[in-house]
C-alpha positions in Angstrom: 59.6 7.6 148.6 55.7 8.3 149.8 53.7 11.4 148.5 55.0 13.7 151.7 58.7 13.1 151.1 58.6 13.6 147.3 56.8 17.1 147.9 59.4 18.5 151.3 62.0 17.6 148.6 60.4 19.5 145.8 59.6 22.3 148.6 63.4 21.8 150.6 65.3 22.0 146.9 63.1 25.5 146.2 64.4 26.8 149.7 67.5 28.0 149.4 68.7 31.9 148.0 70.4 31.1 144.8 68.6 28.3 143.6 65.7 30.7 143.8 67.5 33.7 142.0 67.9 30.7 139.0 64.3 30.4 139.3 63.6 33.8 138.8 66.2 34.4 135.9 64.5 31.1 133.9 60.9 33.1 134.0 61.8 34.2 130.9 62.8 30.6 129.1 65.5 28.8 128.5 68.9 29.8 129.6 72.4 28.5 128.6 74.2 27.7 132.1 77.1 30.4 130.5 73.9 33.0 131.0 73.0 32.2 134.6 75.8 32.2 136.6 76.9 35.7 135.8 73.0 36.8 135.7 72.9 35.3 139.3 76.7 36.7 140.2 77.8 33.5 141.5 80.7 30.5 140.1 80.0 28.5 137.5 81.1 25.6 139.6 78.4 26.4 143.0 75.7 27.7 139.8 76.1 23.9 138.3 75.6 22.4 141.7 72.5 24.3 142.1 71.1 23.4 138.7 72.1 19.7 139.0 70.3 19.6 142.5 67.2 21.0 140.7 67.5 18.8 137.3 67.4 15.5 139.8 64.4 16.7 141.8 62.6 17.6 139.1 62.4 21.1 139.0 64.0 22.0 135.9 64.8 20.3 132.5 68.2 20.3 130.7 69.3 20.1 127.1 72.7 20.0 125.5 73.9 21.8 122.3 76.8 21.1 121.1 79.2 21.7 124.2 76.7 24.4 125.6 74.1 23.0 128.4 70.9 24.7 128.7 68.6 24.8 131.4 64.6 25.6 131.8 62.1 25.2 134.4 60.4 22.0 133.7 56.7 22.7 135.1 55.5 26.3 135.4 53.7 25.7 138.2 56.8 26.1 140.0 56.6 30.2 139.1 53.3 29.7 141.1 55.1 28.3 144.4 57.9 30.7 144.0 55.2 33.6 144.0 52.9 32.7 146.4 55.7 32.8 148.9 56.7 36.2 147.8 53.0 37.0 148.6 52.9 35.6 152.0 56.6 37.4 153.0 55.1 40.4 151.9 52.0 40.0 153.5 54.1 39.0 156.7 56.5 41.7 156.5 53.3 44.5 156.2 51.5 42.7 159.1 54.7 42.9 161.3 55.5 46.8 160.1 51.8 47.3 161.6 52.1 45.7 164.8 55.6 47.9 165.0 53.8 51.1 164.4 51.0 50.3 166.7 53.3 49.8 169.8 
C-alpha cells in the first residue's frame, strides 16, 4: 500500500460518528472497552467493531488485563486531526450563518 492509500485509510477510519465519539472519550487515557460503550451509548458488540477497525489501522493501541481489554489512542497526534476538523466545521458553519444573514 503506497504513502496516499495508507493516509485515506488513516483519514476514511477517523470518518465516521462513533468511532469519533471513542476518540473523544480516550482524550483522557486509557479506557476499559466496559467504559466506552456505555460512555459512547452504543452495544458492546457495534463499540468492539469500531475499536477493532481502529486497532488494525493504527489508530489506537490495545492491552488485555486479565479478561478486561483496554483501549488508548496510539499517537496523539490524532487529537490534532480530530480538532482541526472541529475548527474548520466551525469555521464553515460561521462562514455559512454569515452568507445567510447577508441575503
Amino acid at each position: 500500500m503506497d504513502k496516499n492509500h495508507f493516509q485515506a485509510e488513516i483519514l476514511k477510519t477517523l470518518g465516521q460518528p462513533t468511532r469519533l465519539k471513542i476518540i473523544d472519550f480516550l482524550r483522557n487515557g486509557e479506557r476499559c472497552v466496559c467504559e466506552i460503550f456505555p460512555a459512547i451509548s452504543e452495544e458492546q458488540s457495534n463499540t468492539s467493531r469500531h475499536l477493532n477497525l481502529m486497532v488494525s489501522s493504527g489508530i489506537l493501541f490495545r492491552r488485555k488485563e486479565g479478561v478486561k481489554i483496554f483501549y488508548a489512542v496510539k499517537h496523539h497526534e490524532i487529537f490534532e486531526i480530530v480538532d482541526l476538523a472541529a475548527m474548520i466545521m466551525t469555521e464553515e458553519i460561521t462562514g455559512r450563518h454569515k452568507l445567510l444573514l447577508a441575503a
